[in-house]
N, C-alpha and C positions, 0 to 999 in steps of 0.2 A: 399859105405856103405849105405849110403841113396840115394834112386831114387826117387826123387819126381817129382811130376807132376809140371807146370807153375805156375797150380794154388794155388799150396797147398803152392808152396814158396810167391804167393802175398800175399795168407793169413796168412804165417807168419811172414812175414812183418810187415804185417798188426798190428799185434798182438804187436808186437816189438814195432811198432809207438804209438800204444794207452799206452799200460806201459810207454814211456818215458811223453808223454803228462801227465798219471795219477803223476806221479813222479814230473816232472815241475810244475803241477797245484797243488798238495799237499803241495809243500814244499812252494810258496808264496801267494800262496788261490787267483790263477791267475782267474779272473772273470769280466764278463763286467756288471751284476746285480750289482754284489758287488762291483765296480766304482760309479756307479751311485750312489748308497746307501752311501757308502764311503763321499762323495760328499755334499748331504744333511743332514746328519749328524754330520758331522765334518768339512766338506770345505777340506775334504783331497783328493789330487788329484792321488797318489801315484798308487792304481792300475789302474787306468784309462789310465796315462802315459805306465803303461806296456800293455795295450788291443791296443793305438795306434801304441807301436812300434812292436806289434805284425802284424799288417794291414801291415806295413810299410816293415820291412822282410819277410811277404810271397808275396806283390805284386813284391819287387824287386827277390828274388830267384827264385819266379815261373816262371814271365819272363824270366829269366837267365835260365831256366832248359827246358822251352818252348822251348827259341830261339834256343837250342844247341840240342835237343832230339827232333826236328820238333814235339813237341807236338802240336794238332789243337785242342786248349781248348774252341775253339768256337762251336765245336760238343758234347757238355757236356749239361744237363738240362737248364744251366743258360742263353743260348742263344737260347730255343726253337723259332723256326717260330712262333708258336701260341702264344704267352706270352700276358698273361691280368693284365696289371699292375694293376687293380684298387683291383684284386684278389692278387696280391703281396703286396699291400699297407696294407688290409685289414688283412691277415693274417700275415704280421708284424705288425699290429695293437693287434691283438689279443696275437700274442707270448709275444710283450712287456709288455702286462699287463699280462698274468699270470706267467712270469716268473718275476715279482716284489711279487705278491701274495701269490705264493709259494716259495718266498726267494731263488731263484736261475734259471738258466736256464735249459735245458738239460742237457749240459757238467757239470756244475756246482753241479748236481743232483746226476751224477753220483762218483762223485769224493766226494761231502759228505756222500753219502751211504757208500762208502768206505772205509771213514775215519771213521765211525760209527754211523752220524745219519740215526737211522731206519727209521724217515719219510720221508726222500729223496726217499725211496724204493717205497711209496705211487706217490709220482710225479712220479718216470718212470712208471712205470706201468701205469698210468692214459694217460700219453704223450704217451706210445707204443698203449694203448687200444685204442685211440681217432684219432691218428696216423693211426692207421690200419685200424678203423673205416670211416675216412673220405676218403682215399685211395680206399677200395675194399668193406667196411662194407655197416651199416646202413645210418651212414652220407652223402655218397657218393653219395644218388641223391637228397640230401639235396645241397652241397652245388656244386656238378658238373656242374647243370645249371647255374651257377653265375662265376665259374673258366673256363669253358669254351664258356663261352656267345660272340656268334659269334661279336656283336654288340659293345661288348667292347671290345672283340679283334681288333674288324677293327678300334674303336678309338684309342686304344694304340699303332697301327701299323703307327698310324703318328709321333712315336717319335721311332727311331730304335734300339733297344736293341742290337747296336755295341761297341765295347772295347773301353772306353775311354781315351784318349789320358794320358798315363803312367806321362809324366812330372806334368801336371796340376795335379791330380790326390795326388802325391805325395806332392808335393806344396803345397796344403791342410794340406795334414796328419802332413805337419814338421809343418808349422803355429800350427796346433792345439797340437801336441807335445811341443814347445817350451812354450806355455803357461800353457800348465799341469804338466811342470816342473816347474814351475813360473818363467818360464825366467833363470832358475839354469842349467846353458848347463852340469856342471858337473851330474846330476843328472841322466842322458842318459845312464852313461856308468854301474849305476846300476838296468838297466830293463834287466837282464839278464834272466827274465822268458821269456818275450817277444820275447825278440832274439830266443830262443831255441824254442817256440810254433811258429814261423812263418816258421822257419826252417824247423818244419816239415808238415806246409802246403805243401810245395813245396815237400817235401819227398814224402808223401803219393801222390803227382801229379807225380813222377819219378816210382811210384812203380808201379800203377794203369795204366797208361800212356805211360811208357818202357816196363816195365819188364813182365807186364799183359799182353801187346800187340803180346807177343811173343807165349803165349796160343795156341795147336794147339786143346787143351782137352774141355775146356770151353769157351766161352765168358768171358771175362773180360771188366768190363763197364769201362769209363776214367770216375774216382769218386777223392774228395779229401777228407778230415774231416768233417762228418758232424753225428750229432747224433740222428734227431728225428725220422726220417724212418728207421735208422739200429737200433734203440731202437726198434722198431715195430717189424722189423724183429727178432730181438733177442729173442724177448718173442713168436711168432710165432716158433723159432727153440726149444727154449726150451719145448713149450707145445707140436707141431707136430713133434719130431729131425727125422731129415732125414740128415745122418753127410756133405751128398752132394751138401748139400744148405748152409754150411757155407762158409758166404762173406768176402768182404776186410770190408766192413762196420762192420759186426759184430764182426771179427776179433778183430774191435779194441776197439770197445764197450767195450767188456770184457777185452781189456791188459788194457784202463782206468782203471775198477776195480780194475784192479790185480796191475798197480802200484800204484795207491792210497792207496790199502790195505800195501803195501809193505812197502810204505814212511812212513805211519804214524806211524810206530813202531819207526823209527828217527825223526820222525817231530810232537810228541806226543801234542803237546799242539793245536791242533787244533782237536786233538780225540774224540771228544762227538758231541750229538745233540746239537743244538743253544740250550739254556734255558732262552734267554734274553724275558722280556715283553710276562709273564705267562697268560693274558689275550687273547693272540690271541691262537684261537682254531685252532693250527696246523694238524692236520685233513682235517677238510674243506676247507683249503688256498692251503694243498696239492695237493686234488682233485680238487678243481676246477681249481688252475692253471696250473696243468698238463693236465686238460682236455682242454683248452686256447692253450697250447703252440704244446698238440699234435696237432689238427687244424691248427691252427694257422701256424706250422712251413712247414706243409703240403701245404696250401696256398701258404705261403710267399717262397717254395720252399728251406728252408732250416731255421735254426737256426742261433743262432750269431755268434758259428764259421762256420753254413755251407754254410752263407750269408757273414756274419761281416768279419770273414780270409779266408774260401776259396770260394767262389762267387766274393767276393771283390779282390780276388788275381790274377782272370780271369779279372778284369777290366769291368767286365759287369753292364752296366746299372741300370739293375732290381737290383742285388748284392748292388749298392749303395743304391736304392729308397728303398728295402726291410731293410738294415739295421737302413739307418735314423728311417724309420716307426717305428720299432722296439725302437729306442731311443728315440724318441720322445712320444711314448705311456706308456714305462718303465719308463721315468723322470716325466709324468703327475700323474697316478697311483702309486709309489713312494712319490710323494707331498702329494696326498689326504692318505694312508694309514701314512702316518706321521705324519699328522693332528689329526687322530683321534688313534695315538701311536700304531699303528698294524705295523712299520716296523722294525722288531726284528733286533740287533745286536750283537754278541758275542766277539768281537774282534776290537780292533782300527790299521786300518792301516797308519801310518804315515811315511813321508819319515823319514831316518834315522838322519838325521842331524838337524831335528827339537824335535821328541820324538820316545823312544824304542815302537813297537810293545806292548802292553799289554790288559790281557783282561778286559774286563768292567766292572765298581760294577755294578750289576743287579739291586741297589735300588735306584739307580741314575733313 
């Protein structure tokens, strides 16, 4: 009944994977901006424990789908020959703070647009403009002599941007698990966002990686989740559509939407714009941090899930230096924007056995 091409079934895959992602991330406001914020706010560790057991099921499933589907995820961006960490470091410098600035990341942007804040729509746009810009635009020979600087390529080639050893690796991740549940092992078995967003890192590595590879029509890149270059490209199909350039990447851009939009009709209480702390002029925290994170995720070669769950799920070097960056830039910026009460919250996430979810007096 239906003949479709390889490609059109990756990209409805594709599509498939983003809706379950907008779905998962709607229904627990699955976020690593909003951990952090969480964190300084209230000391509450609750979605933070779900961002690391998100790491933590996509490196082991990807592995597991690697090892069984000869996947060779070391021929992917995250392992380029040329790689300039100090350009990784930097634009995970840059992501982290403008996605504390404009109150979310990429992924995070789009699933609030979705759920119905209008000025998320401001940050994509700003992230795809800036995105595109530093890629092929105006930026690009601004910042190409620095991302490809022969000189700090050859110093960062002293350290080898090969997979790192999976046990250690993991070892990490549960130490820092077990202490973001506070030591409450029971606490594990309700990160079920987690489990299902790691899941489908490694999905979209089966889709892109198997099923793509079998294309005799297109090219099919080995790509997994990642949002700030297919946000670019997204706005690029939509201004220039040519139906023939829709990717896996955009694919799923748009099913995040479309499950986001979907959930929030069941998952209503998180339906509006933030309106916490009327003094920050959300406008300008939009643009500018979407202008930060497009850059920035460009640089650092991907975003917090395109670093943080899938860079990180390949076990590659840069994927870990890039996300630290990224953390440690979003926890400093974070501090100063709370100093001077510019970081908005609308909702408290606490684990369940301490206090119910509820939202916040605004005149507190």
């Amino acid at each position: 009944m239906f003949d479709l091409e390889i490609y059109e079934i990756v990209n409805i895959l594709g599509l498939i994977i983003g809706i379950a992602f907008g779905i998962i991330a709607q229904k627990n406001q699955f976020c690593f901006s909003g951990s952090i914020k969480d964190y300084i706010l209230i000391k509450s560790t609750k979605r933070a424990a779900s961002v690391i057991m998100a790491m933590i099921v996509a490196i082991i499933s990807t592995t597991l789908i690697s090892n069984h589907f000869e996947l060779d995820l070391t021929q992917t961006n995250y392992f380029k020959s040329n790689i300039n960490y100090f350009a990784i470091i930097l634009g995970g410098l840059l992501f982290g703070s403008g996605m504390m600035i404009a109150d979310g990341c990429s992924s995070r942007s789009l699933v609030k647009y979705g759920q119905g804040d209008t000025n998320a729509l401001i940050t994509l746009i700003f992230i795809a403009i800036f995105a595109y810009a530093t890629t092929k635009g105006l930026l690009y020979d601004i910042f190409n002599p620095f991302i490809n600087n022969e000189f700090l390529i050859s110093i960062s080639s002293y350290i080898s941007n090969t997979q790192m050893n999976i046990y250690v690796v993991l070892a990490i991740l549960f130490v820092i698990l077990f202490f973001t549940v506070n030591k409450k092992l029971k606490r594990v078995f309700t990160l079920i966002d987690g489990v299902l967003i790691g899941l489908l890192v490694s999905a979209a590595w089966f889709v892109s990686g198997h099923i793509g590879q079998e294309s005799m029509e297109r090219q099919i890149e080995l790509v997994g989740i990642s949002f700030v270059y297919p946000t670019a490209k997204t706005l690029e199909l939509f201004t220039y559509y040519q139906v023939n350039e829709v990717t896996f990447g955009i694919s799923m851009v748009v099913g995040v939407l479309a499950g986001t939009f979907i959930m929030s009709f069941f998952n209503k209480k998180y339906s509006f714009g933030c309106t916490a702390n009327k003094n920050i002029n959300k406008v300008k925290y939009n643009m500018i941090g979407g202008a930060l994170m497009g850059t920035g995720g460009i640089m650092a070669i991907g975003c917090t899930v395109g670093q943080g769950l899938t860079g990180l799920s390949t076990l590659a070097f840069a994927s870990a230096l890039a996300i630290i960056s990224i953390f440690i830039s979003a926890l400093i910026t974070a501090k100063i924007l709370n100093k001077y009460e510019k970081l908005p919250m609308c909702f408290i996430f606490e684990w369940n056995d301490e206090k119910e979810n509820k939202p916040v007096d605004f005149q507190i």
